[in-house]
C-alpha positions in Angstrom: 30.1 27.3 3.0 30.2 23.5 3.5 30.1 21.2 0.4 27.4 18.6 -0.3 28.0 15.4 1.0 26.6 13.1 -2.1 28.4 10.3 -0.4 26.3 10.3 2.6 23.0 10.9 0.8 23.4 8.2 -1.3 23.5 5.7 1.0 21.0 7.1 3.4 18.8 6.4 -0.3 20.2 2.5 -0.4 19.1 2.3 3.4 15.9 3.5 2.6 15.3 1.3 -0.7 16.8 -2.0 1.1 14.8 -1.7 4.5 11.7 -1.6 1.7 12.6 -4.4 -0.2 13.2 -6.5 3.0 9.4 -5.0 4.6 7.9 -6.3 1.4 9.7 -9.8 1.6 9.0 -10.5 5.2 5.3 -9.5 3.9 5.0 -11.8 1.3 6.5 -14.5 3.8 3.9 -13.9 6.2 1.2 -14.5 3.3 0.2 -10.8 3.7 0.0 -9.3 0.4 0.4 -5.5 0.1 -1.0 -3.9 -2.7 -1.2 0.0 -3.0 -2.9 -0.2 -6.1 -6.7 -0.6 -4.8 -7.0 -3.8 -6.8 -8.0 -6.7 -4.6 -10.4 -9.5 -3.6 -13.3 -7.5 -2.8 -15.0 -10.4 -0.9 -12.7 -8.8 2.1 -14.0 -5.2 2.3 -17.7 -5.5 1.6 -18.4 -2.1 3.0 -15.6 -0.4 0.2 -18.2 -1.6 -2.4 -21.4 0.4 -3.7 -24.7 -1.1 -2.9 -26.5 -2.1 -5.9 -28.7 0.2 -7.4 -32.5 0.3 -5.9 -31.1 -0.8 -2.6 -30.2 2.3 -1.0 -31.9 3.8 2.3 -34.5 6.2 2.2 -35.5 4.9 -1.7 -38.1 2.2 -1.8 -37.9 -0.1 -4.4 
């Protein structure tokens, strides 16, 4: 049976972490901010937001 090479896998995770780090740098160059956490200016995506209450289709108000 072959051995593990823990060698190899380690820097196949250093790859993985520094082609990251350089995606979200060129990013932030470009004046592109990426956020996975959902927070935002929501000025941009009007249609994630809820309509206000009494405003929805099918429901005079």
């Amino acid at each position: 049976m072959a051995t593990p090479n823990y060698g190899y896998e380690k820097r196949q995770r250093e790859l993985a972490k520094k082609k990251k780090k350089e995606e979200k740098l060129r990013a932030k160059a470009a004046g592109k901010p990426h956020d996975d956490s959902g927070e935002g200016n929501d000025a941009e995506n009007p249609a994630d937001t809820p309509a206000p209450e009494g405003n929805e289709p099918g429901n005079p108000a």
